[in-house]
C-alpha positions in Angstrom: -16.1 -18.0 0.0 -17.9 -16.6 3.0 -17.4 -12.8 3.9 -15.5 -13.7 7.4 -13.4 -15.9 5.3 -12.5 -13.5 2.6 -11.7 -11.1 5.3 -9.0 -13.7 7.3 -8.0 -14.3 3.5 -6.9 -10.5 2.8 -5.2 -10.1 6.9 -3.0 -13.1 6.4 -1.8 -12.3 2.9 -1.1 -8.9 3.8 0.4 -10.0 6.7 2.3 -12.4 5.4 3.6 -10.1 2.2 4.0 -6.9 4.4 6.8 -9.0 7.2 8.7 -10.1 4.0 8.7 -5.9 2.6 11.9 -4.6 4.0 11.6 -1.7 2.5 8.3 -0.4 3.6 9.6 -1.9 7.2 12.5 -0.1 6.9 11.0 3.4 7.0 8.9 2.5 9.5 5.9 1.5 7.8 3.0 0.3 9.7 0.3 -2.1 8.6 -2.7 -1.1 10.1 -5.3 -3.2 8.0 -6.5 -5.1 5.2 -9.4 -6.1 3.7 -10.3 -7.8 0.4 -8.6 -5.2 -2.6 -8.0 -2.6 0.5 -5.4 -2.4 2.3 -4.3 1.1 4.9 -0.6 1.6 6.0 0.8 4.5 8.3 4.4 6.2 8.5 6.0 8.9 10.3 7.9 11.5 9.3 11.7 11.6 10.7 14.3 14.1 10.0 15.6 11.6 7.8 12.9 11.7 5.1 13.6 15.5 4.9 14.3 16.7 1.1 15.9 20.4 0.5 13.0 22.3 1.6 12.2 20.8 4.8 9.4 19.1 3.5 8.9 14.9 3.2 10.4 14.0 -0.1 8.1 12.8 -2.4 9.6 9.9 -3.7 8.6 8.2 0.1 5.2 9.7 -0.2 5.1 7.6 -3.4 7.0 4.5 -1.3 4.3 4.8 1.5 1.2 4.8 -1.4 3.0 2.0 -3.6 3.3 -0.4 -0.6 -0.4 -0.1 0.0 -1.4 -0.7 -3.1 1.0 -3.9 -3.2 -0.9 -5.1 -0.3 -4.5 -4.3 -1.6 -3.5 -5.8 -4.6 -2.1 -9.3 -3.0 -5.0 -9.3 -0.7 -7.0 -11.8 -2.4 -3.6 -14.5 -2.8 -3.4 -14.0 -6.2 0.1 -13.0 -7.7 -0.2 -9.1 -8.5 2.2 -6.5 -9.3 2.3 -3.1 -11.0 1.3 -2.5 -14.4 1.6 1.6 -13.7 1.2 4.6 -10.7 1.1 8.1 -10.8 1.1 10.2 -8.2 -0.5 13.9 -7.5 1.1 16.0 -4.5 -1.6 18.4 -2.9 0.0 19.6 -0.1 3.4 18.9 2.1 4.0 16.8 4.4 5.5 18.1 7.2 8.6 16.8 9.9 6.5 14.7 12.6 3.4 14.5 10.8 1.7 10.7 10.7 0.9 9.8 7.5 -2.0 7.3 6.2 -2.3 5.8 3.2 -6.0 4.2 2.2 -5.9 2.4 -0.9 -9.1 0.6 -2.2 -9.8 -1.2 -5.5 -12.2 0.6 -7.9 -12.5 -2.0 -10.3 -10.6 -5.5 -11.1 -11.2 -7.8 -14.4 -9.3 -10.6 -15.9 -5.8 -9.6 -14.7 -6.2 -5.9 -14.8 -6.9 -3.8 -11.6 -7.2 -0.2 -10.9 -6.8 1.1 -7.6 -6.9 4.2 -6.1 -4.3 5.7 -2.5 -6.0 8.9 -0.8 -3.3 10.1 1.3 -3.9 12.2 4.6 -1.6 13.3 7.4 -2.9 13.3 11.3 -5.3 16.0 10.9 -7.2 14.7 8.0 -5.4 17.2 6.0 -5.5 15.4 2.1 -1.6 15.3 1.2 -2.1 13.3 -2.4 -3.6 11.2 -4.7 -2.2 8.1 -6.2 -4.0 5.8 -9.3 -2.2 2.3 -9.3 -3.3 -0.1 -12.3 -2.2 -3.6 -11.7 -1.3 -7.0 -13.4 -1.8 -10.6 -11.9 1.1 -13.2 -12.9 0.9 -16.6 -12.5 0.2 -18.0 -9.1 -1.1 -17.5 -5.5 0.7 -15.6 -2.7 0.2 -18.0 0.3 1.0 -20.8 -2.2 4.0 -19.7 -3.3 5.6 -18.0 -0.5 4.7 -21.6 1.6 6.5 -23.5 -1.6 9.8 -21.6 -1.1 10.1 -21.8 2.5 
């Protein structure tokens, strides 16, 4: 497969897997791109995301890292979901800040993946780390999404 095609590969399965996420849609996730085993989403921080201190809760922190991995796992139409995640909080994130999460593949074999989310708010500010290892099941994304619909 040629480079350009691998590229139009990885946008239309992330695409096609982030519109059907109505969860990361939800909070007002935005796709901003994808590329084969990377993927970078965005979200902003409402009032609503607020936990006790005043700070973004980290379980959406998490939500916003998880979803990019899911697409920069998917990105190459093969079935993929999470084997594990852990997640390391280096700084809050703060009400208004814009949040970006840039995840890229550090090594794939067989059906195992490892992955890797740098999280950083507007100013560049690094806000946490997340390692994602994941599994591929049986199947193709396009292939079956296009079967069930």
């Amino acid at each position: 497969m040629t480079e350009q095609a691998s590229m139009d590969l990885a946008r239309r399965c992330g695409q096609h897997l982030f519109q059907r996420d109505r969860a990361s849609n939800g909070l007002g996730m935005r796709l901003l791109s994808v590329a084969p085993g990377a993927a970078r989403l965005g979200m902003s921080i409402s009032a609503e995301m607020l936990q006790g201190h005043g700070t973004c809760h980290g379980g959406l922190i998490f939500t916003l890292a998880d979803s990019a991995f899911a697409i920069a796992c998917n990105s190459q139409d093969q079935a993929t979901v999470a084997l594990g995640c852990s997640i390391d909080y280096l700084a809050p994130a703060q009400l208004g800040d814009t949040l970006t999460a840039d995840c890229h593949q550090q090594h794939r074999r067989g059906r195992t993946g490892h992955y890797a989310v740098r999280i950083e708010n507007q100013h560049g500010q690094l806000i946490a780390l997340f390692q994602g290892r994941s599994y591929q099941v049986r199947g193709t994304l396009l292939t079956q999404e296009t079967d069930h619909e």
